[in-house]
C-alpha positions in Angstrom: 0.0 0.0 0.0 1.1 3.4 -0.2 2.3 5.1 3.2 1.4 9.0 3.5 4.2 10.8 6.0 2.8 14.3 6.6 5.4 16.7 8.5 4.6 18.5 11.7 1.9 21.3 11.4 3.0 24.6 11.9 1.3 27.3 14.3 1.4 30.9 12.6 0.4 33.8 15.2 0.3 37.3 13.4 -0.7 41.0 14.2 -3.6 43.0 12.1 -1.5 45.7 9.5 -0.2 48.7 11.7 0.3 52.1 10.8 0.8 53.5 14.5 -1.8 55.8 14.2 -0.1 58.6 11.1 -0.4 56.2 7.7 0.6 59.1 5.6 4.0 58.8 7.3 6.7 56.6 7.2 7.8 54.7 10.0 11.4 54.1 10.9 11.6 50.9 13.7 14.0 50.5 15.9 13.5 47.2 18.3 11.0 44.6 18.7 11.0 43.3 22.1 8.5 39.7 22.0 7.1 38.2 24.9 6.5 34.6 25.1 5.3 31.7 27.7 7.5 29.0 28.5 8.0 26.3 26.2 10.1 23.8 24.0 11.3 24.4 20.7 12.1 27.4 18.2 9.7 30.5 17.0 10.7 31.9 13.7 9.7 35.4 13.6 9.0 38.0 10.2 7.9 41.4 9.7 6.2 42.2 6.6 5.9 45.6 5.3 3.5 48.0 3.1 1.2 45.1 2.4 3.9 43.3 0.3 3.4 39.5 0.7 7.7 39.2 0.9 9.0 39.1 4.6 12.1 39.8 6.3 12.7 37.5 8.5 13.5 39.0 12.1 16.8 37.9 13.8 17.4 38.7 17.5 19.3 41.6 19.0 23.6 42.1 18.9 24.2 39.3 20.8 22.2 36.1 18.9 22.6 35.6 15.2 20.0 32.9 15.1 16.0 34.0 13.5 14.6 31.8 15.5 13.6 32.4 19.2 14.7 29.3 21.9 11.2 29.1 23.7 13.1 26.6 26.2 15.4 29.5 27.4 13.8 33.1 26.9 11.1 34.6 28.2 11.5 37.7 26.1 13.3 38.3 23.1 14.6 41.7 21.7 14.7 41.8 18.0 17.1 45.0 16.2 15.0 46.1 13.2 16.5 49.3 12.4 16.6 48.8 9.1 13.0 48.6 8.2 11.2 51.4 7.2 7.7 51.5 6.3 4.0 52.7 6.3 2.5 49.6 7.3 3.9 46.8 9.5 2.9 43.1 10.6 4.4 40.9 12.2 4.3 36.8 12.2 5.4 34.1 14.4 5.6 30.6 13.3 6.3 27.4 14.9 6.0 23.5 15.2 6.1 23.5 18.6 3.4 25.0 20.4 3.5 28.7 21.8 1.9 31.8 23.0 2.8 35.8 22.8 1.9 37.3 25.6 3.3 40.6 24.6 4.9 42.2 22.1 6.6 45.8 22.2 7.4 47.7 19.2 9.3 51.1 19.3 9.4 53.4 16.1 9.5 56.9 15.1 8.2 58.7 12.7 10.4 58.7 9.5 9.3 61.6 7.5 7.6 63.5 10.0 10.7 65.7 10.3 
């Protein structure tokens, strides 16, 4: 007979579109700090930007050069994002093992406000 081997699902948590209340501006981000509850495995996290279905995947802060998030060790994990610079931002989380964000933090200025 044939035998059907199907992978582990994978969990996707995302936030709505933001525009941090001035849409007509651009936004210039500076960290992403992500909360998470305790558990085992690795979160993959992505920022898309200005309704574009391409994302840049999200690595953690000086220190880590992994994308993925150790839900074993951290509680909270800072993410630089400096380099992004948009109208619109969301942001996903994605994982096989399960997971819950309990808070995210997102500081950004306003790009061409200035």
């Amino acid at each position: 007979g044939v035998e059907l081997t199907l992978g582990l699902p994978t969990r996707y948590w995302e936030t709505k579109w933001l525009d941090l209340g001035d849409m007509e501006f651009r936004k210039k981000a500076h960290y992403l700090s992500a909360l998470t509850t305790i558990g085992s495995g690795t979160l993959t996290a992505q920022a898309y930007l200005d309704f574009k279905a391409t994302a840049w995947k999200l690595t953690q802060d000086e220190t880590a050069t992994a994308s993925t998030i150790d839900l074993a060790a951290e509680a909270v994990t800072r993410f630089s994002i400096g380099h992004l610079n948009y109208r619109h931002i969301k942001f996903r989380f994605s994982s096989t093992d399960p997971f819950e964000i309990v808070g995210l933090v997102l500081r950004a200025s306003d790009a061409d406000a200035y």
